[in-house]
DOMAR-972329 format. One line per field, with one value per residue: residue in one letter; x, y, z of N, C-alpha, C in turn. Coordinates in steps of 0.001 Angstrom, whole numbers, always signed. Example, Ala and Ser with C-alpha at 12.3 -4.5 7.8 and 13.67 -1.06 7.14 Angstrom:
! residues 2
r <- (A; S) $
nxx <- (+13190; +12850) $
nyy <- (-5690; -2250) $
nzz <- (+7800; +7080) $
caxx <- (+12300; +13670) $
cayy <- (-4500; -1060) $
cazz <- (+7800; +7140) $
cxx <- (+13200; +12900) $
cyy <- (-3300; +30) $
czz <- (+7800; +7870) $
//
This chain:
! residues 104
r <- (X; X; X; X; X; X; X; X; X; X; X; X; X; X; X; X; X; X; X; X; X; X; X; X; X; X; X; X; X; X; X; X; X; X; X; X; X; X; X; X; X; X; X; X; X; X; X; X; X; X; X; X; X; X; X; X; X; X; X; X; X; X; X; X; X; X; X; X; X; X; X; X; X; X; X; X; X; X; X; X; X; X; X; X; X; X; X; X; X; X; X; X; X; X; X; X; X; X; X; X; X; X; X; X) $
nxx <- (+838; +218; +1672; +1189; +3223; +4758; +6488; +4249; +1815; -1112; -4113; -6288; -9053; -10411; -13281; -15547; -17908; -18372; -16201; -14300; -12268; -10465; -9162; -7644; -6148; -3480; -3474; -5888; -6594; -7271; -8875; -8768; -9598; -9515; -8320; -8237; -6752; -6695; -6513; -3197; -4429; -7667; -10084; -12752; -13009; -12604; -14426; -17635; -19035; -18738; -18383; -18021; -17129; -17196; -16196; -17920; -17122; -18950; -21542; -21166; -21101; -20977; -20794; -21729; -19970; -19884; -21103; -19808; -18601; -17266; -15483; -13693; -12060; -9636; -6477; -4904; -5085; -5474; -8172; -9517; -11032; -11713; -14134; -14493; -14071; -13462; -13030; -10874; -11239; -10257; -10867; -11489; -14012; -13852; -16236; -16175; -18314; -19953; -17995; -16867; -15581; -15853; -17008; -15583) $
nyy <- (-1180; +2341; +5185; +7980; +9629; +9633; +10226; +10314; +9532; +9078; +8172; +8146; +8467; +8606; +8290; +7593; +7832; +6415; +4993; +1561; +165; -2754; -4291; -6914; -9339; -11703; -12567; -13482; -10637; -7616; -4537; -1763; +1015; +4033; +5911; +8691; +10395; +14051; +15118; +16680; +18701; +20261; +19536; +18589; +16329; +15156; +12336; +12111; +10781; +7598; +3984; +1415; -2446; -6005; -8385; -11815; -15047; -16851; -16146; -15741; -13193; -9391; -8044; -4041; -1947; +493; +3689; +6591; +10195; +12280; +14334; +17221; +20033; +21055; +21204; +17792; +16912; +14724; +12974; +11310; +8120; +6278; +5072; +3077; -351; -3914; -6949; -10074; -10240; -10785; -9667; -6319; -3834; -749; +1835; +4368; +6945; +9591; +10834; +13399; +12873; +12738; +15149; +16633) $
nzz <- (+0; -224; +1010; +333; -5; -1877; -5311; -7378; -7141; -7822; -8690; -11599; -13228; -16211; -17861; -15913; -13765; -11529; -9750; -8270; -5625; -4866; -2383; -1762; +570; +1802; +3985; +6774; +8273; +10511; +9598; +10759; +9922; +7406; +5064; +2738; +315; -1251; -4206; -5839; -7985; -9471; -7959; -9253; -10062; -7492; -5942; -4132; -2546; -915; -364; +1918; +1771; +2813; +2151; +3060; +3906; +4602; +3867; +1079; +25; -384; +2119; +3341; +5025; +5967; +4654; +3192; +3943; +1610; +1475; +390; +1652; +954; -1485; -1526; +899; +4181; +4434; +7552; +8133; +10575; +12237; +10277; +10176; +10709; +11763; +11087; +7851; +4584; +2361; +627; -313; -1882; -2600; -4953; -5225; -7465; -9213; -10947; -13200; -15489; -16819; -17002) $
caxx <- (+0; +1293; +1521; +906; +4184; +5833; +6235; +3410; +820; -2092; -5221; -7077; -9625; -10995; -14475; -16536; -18444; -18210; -14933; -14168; -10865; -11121; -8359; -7451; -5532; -2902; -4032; -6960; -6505; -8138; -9388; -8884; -9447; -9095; -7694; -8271; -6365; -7247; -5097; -2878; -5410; -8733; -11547; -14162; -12000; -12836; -15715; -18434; -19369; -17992; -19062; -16825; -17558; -16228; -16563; -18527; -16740; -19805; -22181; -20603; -21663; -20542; -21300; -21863; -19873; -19811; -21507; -18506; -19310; -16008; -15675; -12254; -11882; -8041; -6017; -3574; -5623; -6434; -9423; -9278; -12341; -11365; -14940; -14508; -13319; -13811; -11855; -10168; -11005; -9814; -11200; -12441; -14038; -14124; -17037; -16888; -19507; -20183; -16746; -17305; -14108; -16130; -17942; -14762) $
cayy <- (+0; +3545; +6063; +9012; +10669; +9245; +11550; +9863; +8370; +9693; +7347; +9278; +7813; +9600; +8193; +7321; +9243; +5649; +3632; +656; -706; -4247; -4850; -8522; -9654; -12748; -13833; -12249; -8580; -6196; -3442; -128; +2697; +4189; +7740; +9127; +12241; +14501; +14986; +18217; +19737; +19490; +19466; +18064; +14526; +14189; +11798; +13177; +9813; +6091; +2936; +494; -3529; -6466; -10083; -12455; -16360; -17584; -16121; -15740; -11765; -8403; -6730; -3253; -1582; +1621; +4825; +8016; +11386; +12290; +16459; +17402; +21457; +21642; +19816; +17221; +16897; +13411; +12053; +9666; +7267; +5096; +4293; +1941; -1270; -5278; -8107; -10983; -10235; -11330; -8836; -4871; -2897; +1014; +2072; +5937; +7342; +10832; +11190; +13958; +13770; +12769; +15856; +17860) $
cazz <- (+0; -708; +1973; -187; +278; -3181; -6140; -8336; -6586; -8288; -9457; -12360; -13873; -17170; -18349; -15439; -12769; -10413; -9997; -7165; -5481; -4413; -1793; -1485; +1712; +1326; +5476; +7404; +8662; +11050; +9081; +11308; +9335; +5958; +4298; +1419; -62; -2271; -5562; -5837; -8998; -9991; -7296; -9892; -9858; -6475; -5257; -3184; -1576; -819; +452; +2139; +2177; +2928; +1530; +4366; +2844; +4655; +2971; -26; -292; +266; +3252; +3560; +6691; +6036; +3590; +3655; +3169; +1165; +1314; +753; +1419; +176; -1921; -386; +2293; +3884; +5157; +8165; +8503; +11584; +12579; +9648; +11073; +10794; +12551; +10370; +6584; +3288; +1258; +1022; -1593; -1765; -3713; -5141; -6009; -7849; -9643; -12141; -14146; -17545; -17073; -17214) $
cxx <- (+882; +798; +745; +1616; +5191; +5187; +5049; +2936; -685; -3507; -6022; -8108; -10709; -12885; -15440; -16763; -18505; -17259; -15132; -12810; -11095; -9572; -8157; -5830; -4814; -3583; -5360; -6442; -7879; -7904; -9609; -9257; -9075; -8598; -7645; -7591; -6656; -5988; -4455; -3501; -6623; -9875; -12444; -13936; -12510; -14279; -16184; -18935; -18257; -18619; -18055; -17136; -16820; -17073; -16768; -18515; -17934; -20984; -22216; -20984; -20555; -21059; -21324; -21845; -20050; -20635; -20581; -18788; -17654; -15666; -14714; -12381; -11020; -7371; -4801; -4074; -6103; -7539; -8870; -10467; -11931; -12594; -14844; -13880; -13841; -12503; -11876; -10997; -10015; -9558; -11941; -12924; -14442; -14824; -16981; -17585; -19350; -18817; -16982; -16365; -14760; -16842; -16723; -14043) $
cyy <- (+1243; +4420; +7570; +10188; +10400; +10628; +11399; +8594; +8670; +8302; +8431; +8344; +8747; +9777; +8228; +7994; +8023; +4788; +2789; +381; -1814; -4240; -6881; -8500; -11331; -13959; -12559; -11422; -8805; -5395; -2735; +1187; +2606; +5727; +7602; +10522; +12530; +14742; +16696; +19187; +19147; +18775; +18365; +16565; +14041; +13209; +12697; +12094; +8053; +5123; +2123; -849; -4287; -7967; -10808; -13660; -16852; -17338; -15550; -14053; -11005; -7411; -5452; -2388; -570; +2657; +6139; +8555; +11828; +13806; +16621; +19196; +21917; +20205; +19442; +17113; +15761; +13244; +11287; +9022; +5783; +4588; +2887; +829; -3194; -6146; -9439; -11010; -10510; -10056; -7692; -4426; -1498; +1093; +3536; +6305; +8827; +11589; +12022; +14309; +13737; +14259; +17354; +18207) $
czz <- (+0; +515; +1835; -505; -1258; -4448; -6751; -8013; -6971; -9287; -10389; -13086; -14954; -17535; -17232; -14147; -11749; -10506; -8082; -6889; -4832; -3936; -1373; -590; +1968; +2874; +5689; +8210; +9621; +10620; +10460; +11084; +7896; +5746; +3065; +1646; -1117; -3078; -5340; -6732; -8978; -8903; -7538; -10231; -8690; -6062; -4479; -1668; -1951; -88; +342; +2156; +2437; +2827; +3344; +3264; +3550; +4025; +1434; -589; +322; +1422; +3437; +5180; +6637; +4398; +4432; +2838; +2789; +845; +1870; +385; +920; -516; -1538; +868; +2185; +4867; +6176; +8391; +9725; +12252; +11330; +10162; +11010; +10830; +11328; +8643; +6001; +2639; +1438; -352; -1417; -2790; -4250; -5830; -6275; -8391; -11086; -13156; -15324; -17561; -17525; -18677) $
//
């Protein structure tokens, strides 16, 4: 995972107004927390919302732990979401929603 401090760490994604990251975990984790930062240009890139889940191998679904309100005032600024949180996972997915780069 990247800290955020490297020269070119930047996710951009051009066409679509909703992208996902699907973390996969080699043993099971405790999930603590998450951060998001915002990019150094370009506001209208950022999400507005997110949803966090997390694969349940027993019932073969995704769970829904969390909905994040994602309102970044400056850029380079991170988020911390530490109510997010689940004991021995596999697997996460970050959902964002309302990404208006096609619109730019």
């Amino acid at each position: 995972m990247s800290s955020g401090e490297e020269p070119w760490n930047k996710w951009y994604q051009v066409s679509a107004n909703q992208s996902w990251v699907m973390i996969e975990f080699s043993k099971a984790v405790t999930f603590i927390g998450l951060g998001l930062k915002s990019a150094n240009d370009c506001p209208n890139r950022d999400p507005d919302a997110a949803s966090v889940s997390i694969f349940n191998p027993l019932t073969r679904k995704w769970d829904k732990i969390a909905d994040l309100n994602v309102a970044f005032s400056s850029r380079w600024e991170t988020l911390q979401y530490n109510e997010v949180s689940a004991a021995k996972i596999h697997s996460v997915i970050i959902d964002f929603k309302n990404n208006k780069a096609g619109e730019i």
